[in-house]
C-alpha positions, 0 to 999 in steps of 0.5 A: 500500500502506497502512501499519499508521498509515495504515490506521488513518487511513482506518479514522478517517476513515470518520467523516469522509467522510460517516459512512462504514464505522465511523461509518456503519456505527453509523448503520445500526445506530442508526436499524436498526428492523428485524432486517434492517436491524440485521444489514446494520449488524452485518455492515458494522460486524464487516468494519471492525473486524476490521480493527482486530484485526489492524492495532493489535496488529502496530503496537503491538508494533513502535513499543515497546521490548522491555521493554514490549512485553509491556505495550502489546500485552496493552492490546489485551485490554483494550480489549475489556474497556473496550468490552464495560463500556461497552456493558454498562454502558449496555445495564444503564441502557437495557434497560427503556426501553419505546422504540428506545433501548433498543438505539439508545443503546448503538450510539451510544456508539460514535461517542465512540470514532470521534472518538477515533481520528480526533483521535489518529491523527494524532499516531501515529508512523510504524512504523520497521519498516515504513519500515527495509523500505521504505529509509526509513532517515532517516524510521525514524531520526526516527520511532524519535527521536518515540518515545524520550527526546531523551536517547537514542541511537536509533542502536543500535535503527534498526542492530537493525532493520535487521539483523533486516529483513537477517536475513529476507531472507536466511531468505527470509521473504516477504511474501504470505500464502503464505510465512506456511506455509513453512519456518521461518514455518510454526511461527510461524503455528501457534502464532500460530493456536493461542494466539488460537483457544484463546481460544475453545476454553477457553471465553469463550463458555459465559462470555458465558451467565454472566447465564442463570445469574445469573437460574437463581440467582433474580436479577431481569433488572435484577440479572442485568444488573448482575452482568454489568456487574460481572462485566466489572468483574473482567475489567477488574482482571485485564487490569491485573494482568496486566501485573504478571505480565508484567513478573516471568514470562514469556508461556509460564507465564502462559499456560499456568498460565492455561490450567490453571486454566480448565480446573480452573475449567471441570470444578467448573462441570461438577461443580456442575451435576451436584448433584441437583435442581440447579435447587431449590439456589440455593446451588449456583447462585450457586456455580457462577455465582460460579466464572464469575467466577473464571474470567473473573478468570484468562482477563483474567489470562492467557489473554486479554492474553497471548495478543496478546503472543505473537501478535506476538512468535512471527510474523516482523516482514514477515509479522506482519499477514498472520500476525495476520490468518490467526489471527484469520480462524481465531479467528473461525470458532470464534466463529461455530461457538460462537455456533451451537451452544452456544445448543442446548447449554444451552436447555432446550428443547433440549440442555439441558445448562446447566453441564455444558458445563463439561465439554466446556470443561474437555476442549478447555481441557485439550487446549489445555493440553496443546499448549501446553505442547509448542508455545507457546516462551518470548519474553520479552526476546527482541529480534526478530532473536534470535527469527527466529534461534531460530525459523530454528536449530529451538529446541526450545519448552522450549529458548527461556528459556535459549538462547544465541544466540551 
């Protein structure tokens, strides 16, 4: 059984043993000169990475102290942000080259990262959580002493953990993706579920057309792309002030504030659309496209960061990969729904319906909203242990800011 640093080991090493897996799979897709070829490599390329999503979130939230927690496991969302900049950014350079590296040069950044990962992973700590579970006590001792200030007495926190892996034995929390849907574990992974598929559902991928109306707006091809660059450029700010807002509010009014101005956001795209001859008022375009932009600002804002943050923080320390894993099968099932029905929604030739998707956005987000607001507990400062106790004790959600564990 790997461990959440030893499963990234392998995954890095991918590149080493003979371009395997992340690399090989971007050689596929570099050297792809046929839609077959270069969807074998997509498909190979999404198994490996998908398992990046589901291990570096459960890692990141138990080798941090609670303060920043929050911090460190919306970096998550960042890094998507970073690599979809990326890739924008060099596609907006490449995608006039009369030639395969119109295609080839943006997969082949991908290599720079795998290097990355391979020389860093090395220096990662152990997870103390993982080695407390496996009576490692000494060697969760010495991982917790790697992540602190030598100034510090990492006593109090191994003492933690090890009452809280006590706690869930005694809760009986289980270790197999079957226990995720028992007991007190079941509201976990609702909620777990809930707040990554409403990444999806609020409306990201009615976003991701966000160049289609740029060009509706009288934009060259080459000025759509850069608008989208820029476009990630805002969704890069807001995934930074986001760990502003973390650090004064909590996840729950972040997330749900967040998620009603989407959908706000949502219906005045809907409405905009509605302008007659909509396609004659370039104005009311660059409004509507201008307001994508807003929305894109907010979802880095809230939904998009914090959503990881609460992810981790609502699932039980022995079933949090398997908890981040079912979530993000769930989320992607979505994202395949969307990705297959919003392009005959909004083609001209076919739903047509451009902006007024907007509308049925704005709906699901304000479904969204409304489950949150009846679900989605608030964590913030919570310690593990406390949060198992909650979960176990039946907290109502909007009991958890205030409650007394003793």
């Amino acid at each position: 059984m790997y461990t959440y640093k030893c499963v990234l080991t392998v995954f890095a090493l991918f590149f080493e043993v003979c371009v395997v897996l992340t690399a090989g799979c971007v050689f596929v897709q570099f050297f792809a000169r046929s839609l077959k070829v270069l969807i074998v490599g997509e498909l190979l390329g999404g198994l490996v990475l998908g398992s990046y999503a589901v291990i570096a979130p459960a890692y990141a939230s138990e080798v941090c102290p609670v303060p920043l927690r929050g911090i460190l496991t919306a970096y998550v969302n960042l890094c998507f942000v970073i690599g979809q900049f990326i890739a924008n950014g060099v596609s907006a350079a490449t995608h006039g080259l009369d030639s395969h590296w119109a295609y080839s040069a943006p997969f082949a950044t991908q290599w720079f990262w795998t290097v990355i990962i391979l020389a860093g992973v090395f220096f990662a700590p152990e997870s103390p959580w993982w080695l407390v579970r496996k009576g490692r006590l000494e060697d969760a001792e010495n991982s917790l002493r790697r992540l602190a200030a030598s100034s510090v007495d990492v006593k109090p926190t191994l003492s933690m953990i090890i009452e809280t892996d006590r706690l869930e034995q005694q809760m009986e929390a289980g270790t197999n993706f079957g226990d995720c849907f028992k007991k007190s574990n079941l509201r976990r992974t609702q909620i777990a579920i809930g707040v990554y598929s409403i990444q999806v559902l609020s409306g990201i991928y009615l976003i991701g057309y966000s160049n289609y109306f740029f060009t509706l707006a009288g934009l060259s091809t080459d000025d759509a792309f850069n608008m989208g660059v820029g476009f990630l450029g805002v969704g890069f700010l807001g995934c930074i002030l986001s760990w502003v807002l973390l650090a004064y509010f909590g996840r729950r009014v972040i997330y749900s504030s967040g998620l009603a101005g989407l959908a706000v956001i949502l219906f005045i795209i809907g409405i905009l659309d509605c302008v007659p001859n909509y396609t004659e008022r370039p104005p009311v375009i660059w409004a509507q496209a201008s307001m994508m932009l807003v929305w894109n600002f907010t979802y880095d804002l809230s939904v998009g960061p914090v959503c990881f943050v609460i992810l981790c923080e609502c699932s039980a320390t022995k079933l949090r990969g398997k908890t981040i894993a079912i979530s993000t099968s769930i989320q992607a099932f979505f994202g395949i729904v969307m990705t297959v029905v919003i392009p005959y929604m909004i083609n001209p030739d076919a739903g047509n319906m451009r902006g007024k998707l907007g509308f049925v956005f704005g709906g699901l987000a304000s479904i969204c909203f409304a489950w949150t607001y009846f679900n989605v507990p608030e964590t913030k400062g919570r310690t593990f242990e406390e949060l198992d106790i909650m979960f176990e004790r039946k907290v109502a959600t909007r009991e958890f800011k205030a409650y007394n564990i003793l």
